[in-house]
C-alpha positions in Angstrom: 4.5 27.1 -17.5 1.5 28.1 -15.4 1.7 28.5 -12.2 -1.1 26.0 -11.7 1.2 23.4 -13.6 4.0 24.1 -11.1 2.3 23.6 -8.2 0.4 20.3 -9.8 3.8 19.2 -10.4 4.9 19.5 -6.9 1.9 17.4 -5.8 2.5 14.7 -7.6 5.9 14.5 -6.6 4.9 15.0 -3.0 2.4 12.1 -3.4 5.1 9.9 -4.6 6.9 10.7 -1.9 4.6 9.7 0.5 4.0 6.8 -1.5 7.8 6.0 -1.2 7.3 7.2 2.7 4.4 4.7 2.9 5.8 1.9 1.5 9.1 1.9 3.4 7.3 1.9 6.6 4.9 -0.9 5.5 8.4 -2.8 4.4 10.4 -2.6 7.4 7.4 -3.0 10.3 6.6 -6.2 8.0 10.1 -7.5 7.7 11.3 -6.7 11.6 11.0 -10.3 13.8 8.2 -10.2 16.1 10.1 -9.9 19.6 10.9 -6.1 17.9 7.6 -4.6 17.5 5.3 -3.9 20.8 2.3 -6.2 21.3 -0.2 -5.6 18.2 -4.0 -4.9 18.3 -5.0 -7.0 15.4 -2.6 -7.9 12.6 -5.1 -8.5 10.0 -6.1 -4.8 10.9 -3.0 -3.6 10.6 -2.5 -5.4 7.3 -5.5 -4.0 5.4 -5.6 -0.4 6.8 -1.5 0.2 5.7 -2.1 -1.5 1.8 -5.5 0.6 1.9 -3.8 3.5 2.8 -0.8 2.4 -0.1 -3.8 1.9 -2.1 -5.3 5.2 -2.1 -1.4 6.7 -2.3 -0.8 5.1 -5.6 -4.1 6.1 -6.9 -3.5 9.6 -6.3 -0.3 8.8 -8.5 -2.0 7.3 -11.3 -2.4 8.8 -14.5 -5.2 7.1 -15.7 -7.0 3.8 -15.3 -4.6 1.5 -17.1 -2.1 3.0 -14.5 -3.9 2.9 -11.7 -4.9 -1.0 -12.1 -1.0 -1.4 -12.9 0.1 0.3 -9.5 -2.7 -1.9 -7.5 -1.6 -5.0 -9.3 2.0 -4.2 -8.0 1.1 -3.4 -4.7 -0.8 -6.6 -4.4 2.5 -8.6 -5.9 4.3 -6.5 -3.0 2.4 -7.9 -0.5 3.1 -11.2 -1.6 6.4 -10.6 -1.6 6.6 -9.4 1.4 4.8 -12.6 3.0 7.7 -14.6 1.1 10.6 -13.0 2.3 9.0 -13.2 6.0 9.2 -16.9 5.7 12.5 -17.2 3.7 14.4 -14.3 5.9 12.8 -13.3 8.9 13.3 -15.3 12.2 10.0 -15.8 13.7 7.6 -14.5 10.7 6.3 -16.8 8.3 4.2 -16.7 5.2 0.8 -16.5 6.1 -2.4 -16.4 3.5 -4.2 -14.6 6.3 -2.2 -11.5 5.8 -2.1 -12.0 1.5 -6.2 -11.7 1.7 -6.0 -8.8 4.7 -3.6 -6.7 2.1 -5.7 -7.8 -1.0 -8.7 -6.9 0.7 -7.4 -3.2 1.6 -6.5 -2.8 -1.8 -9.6 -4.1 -3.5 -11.8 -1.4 -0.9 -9.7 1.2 -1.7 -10.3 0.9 -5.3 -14.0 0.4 -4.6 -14.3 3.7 -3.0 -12.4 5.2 -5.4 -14.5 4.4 -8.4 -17.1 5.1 -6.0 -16.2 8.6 -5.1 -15.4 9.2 -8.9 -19.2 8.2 -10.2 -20.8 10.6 -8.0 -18.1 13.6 -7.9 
């Protein structure tokens, strides 16, 4: 094994890691009650620049398109999950469609750019 291979290794597994990283934060600020977290900027904001930032994570993970499209089909299932268990379990959080089109939209620019960045690189 090169050393190249080694250290290509290592960076996917630190990618997943963030990923991991990334998606538990994303989890527990979404699934806290309100009264916990500080007063928020803009919630829609917040929703589409932490599932564009999973986004571009899990395309870093990707091995290939079919992969990629799987990981940003899961994330976007996430989200609605997510919205679910904020109405079913959470307190003072309900579902909210709002938030479901902010994450989808995040996603869907991320994967824009992406295939953006790759037809001109």
């Amino acid at each position: 094994m090169s050393a190249v291979e080694i250290l290509e290794g290592q960076a996917k597994v630190l990618d997943l890691l963030l990923l991991g990283m990334a998606m538990s934060a994303v989890l527990v600020g979404c699934l806290v009650p309100n009264r916990w977290l500080p007063p928020l900027p803009n919630d829609k904001l917040l929703h589409f620049a932490s599932f564009a930032v999973l986004a571009g994570l899990a395309l870093r993970v990707a091995q290939g398109r079919t992969e990629a499209v799987l990981w940003l089909l899961g994330l976007l299932i996430a989200g609605w999950l997510i919205e679910c268990l904020q109405g079913a379990f959470v307190a003072d959080r309900r579902f909210c469609w709002r938030d479901m089109a902010a994450n989808a939209s995040g996603i869907a620019f991320t994967a824009c750019a992406a295939q953006l960045y790759a037809s001109f690189s």
